[in-house]
Backbone as CSV, one residue per row, in Angstrom:
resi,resn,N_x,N_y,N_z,CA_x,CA_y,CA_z,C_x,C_y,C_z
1,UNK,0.841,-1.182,0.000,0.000,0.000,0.000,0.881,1.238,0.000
2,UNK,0.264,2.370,-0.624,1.263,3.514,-0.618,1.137,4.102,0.992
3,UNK,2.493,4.680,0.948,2.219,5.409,2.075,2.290,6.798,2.261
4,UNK,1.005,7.157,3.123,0.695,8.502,2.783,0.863,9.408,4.232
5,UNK,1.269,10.843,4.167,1.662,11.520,4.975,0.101,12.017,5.770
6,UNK,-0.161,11.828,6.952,-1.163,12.551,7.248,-1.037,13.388,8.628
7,UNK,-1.686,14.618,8.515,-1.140,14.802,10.218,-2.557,16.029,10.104
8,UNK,-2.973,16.104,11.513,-4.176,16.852,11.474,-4.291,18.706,11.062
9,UNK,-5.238,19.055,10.771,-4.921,20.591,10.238,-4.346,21.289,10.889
10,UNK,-5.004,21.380,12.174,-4.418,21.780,13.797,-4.669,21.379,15.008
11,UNK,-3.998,21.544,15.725,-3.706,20.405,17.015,-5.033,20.704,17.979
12,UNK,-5.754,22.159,17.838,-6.758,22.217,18.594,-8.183,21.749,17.977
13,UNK,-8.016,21.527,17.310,-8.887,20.792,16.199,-9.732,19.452,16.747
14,UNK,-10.939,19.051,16.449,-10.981,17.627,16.914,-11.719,17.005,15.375
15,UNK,-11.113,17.747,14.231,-11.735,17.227,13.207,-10.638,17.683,12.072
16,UNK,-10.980,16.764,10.599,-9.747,17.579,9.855,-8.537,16.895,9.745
17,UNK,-7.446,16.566,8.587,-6.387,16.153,8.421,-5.692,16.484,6.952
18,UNK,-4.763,16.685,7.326,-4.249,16.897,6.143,-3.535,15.691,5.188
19,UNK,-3.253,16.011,3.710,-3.102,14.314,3.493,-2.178,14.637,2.071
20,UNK,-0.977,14.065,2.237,0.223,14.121,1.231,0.435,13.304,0.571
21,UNK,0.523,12.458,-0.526,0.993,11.733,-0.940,0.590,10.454,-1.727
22,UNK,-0.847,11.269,-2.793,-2.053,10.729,-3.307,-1.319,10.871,-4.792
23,UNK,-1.127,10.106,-5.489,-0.273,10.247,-7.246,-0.924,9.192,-8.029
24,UNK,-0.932,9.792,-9.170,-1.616,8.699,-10.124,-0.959,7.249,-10.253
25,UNK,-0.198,6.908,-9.272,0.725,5.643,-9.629,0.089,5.240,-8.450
26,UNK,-0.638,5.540,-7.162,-1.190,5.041,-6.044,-2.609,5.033,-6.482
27,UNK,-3.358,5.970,-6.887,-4.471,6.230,-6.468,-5.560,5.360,-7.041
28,UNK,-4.977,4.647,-7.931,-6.054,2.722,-8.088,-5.826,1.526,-7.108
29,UNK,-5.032,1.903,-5.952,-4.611,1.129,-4.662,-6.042,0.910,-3.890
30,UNK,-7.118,-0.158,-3.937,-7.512,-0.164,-3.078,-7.235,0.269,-1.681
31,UNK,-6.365,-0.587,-1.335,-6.184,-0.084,-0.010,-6.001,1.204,0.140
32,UNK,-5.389,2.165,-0.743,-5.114,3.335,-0.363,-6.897,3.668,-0.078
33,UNK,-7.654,3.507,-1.105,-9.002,3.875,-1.075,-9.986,3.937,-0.112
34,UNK,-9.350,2.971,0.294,-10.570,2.246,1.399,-10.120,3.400,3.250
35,UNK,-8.893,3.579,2.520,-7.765,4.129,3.606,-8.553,5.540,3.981
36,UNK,-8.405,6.424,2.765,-9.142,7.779,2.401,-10.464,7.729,3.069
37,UNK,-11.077,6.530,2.165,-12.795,6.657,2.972,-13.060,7.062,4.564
38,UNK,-11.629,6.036,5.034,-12.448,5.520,6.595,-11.549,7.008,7.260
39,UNK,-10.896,7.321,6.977,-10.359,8.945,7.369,-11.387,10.037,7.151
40,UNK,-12.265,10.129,6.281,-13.040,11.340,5.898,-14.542,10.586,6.764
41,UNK,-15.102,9.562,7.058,-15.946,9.112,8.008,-15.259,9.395,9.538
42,UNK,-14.200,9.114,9.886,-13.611,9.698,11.135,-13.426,11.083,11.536
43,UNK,-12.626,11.519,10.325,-12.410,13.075,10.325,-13.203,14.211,9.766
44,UNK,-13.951,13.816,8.988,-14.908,14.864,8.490,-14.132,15.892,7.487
45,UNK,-13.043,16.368,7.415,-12.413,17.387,6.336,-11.158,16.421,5.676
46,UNK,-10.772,16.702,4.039,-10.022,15.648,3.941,-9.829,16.929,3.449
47,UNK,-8.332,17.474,3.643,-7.110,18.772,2.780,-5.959,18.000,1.977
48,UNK,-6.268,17.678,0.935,-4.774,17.221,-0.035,-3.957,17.959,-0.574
49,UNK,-2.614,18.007,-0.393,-1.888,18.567,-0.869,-0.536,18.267,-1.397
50,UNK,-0.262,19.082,-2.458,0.972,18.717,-3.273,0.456,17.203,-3.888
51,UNK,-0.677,17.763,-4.311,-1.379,16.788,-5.166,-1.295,17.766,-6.625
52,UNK,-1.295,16.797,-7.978,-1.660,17.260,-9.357,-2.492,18.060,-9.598
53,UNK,-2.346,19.004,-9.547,-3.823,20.277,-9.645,-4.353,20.149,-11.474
54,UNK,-4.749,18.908,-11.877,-5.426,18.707,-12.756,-6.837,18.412,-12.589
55,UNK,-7.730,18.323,-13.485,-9.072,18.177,-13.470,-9.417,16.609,-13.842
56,UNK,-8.115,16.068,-14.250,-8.187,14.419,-14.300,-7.960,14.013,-13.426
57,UNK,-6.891,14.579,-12.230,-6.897,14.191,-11.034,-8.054,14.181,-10.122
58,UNK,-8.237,15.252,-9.808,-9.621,15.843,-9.165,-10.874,14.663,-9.288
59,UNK,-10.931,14.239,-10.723,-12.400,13.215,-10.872,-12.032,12.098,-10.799
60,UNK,-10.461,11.335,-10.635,-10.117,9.830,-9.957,-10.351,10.105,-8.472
61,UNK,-10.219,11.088,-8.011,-10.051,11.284,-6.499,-11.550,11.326,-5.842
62,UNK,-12.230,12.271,-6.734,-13.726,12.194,-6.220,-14.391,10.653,-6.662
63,UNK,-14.260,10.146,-7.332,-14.439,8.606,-7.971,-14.464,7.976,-6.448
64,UNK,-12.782,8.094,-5.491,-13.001,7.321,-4.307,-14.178,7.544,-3.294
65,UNK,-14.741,8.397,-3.401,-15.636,8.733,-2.216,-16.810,8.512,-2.868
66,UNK,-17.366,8.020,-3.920,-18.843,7.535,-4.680,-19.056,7.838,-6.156
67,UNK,-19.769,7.302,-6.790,-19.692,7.521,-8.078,-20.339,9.495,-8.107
68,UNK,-19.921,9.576,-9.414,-20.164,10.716,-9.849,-21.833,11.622,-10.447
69,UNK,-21.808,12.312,-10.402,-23.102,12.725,-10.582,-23.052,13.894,-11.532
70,UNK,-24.060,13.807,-12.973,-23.614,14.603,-14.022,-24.267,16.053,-13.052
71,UNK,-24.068,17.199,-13.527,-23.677,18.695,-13.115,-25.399,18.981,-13.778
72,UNK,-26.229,19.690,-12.859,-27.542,19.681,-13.593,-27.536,20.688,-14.155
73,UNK,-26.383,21.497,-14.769,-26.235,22.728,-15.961,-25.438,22.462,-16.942
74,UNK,-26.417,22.469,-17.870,-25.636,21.540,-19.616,-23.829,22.710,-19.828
75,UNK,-23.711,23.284,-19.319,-22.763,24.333,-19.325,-21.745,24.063,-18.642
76,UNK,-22.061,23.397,-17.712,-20.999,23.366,-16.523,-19.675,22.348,-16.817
């Protein structure tokens, strides 16, 4: 499984984590997946960073948390 950097947003915090180390060479890792899920059910805010600021990235990543849902503005 990849291993990913996580550490919380801030220490006074009781929600929230931050999360490093999500790349298109991990991010078909089940386990990584399953990993993400049960963090954002625990923690409630998932912050990624020094992640691919692409829009192909963005929709494998939202993919892990449920399928997708078309945009109800033909524009969007």
């Amino acid at each position: 499984m990849a291993q990913l950097e996580i550490t919380p947003l801030a220490p006074n915090l009781s929600f929230g984590n931050r999360v490093e180390g999500v790349t298109w060479d991990n991010i078909q890792d089940e386990d990584l997946r399953a990993q993400l899920r049960q963090l954002f059910v625990e923690r409630g805010v998932l912050v990624f960073a020094n992640m691919e600021p692409s829009p192909q990235m963005q929709v494998e990543l939202s993919k892990v948390f449920g399928p997708l849902k078309d945009h109800p503005t033909r524009n969007v």
